[in-house]
C-alpha positions in Angstrom: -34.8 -276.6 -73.2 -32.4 -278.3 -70.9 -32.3 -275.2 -68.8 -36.0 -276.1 -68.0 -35.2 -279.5 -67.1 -32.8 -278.5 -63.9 -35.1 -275.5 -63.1 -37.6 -278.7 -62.6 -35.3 -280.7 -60.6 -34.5 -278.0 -58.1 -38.4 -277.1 -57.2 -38.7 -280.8 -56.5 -35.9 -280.7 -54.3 -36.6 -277.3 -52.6 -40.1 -278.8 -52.0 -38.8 -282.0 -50.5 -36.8 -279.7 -47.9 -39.8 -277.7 -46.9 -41.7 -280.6 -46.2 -38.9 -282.2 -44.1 -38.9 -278.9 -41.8 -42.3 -278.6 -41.2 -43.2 -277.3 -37.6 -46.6 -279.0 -35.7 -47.9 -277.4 -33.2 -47.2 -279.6 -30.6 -43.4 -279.3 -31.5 -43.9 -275.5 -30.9 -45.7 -275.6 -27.4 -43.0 -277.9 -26.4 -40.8 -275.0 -27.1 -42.9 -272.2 -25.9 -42.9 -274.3 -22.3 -39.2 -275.3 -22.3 -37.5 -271.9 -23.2 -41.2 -269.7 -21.5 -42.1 -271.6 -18.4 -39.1 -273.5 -17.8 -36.7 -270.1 -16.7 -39.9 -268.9 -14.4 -40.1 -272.3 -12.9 -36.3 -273.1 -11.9 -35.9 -268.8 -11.0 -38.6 -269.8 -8.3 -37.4 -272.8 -7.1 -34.3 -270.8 -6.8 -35.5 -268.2 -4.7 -37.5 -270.5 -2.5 -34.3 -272.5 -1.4 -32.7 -268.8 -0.9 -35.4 -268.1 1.9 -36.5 -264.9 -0.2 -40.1 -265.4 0.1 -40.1 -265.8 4.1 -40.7 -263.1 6.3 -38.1 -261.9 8.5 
């Protein structure tokens, strides 16, 4: 019977965790535009200040 007990312990505790790291949706686009857009973005600006988009 004791074994039980802990067995009991540790699904509350593995629960409590899984709740803690939970990932919203707004969390996620905030990543999707940081590491997505974000490269895009600065590779542009990059290549603006290089003149590579004017004509020669």
């Amino acid at each position: 019977m004791p074994s039980k007990k802990s067995n009991k312990k540790l699904t509350s505790k593995i629960v409590t965790v899984n709740e803690e790291k939970k990932t919203t949706p707004r969390t996620a686009k905030i990543v999707l535009f940081v590491f997505g857009v974000g490269p895009l973005i600065l590779m542009c600006l990059f290549l603006f200040s290089n003149g590579f988009f004017n004509s020669p």
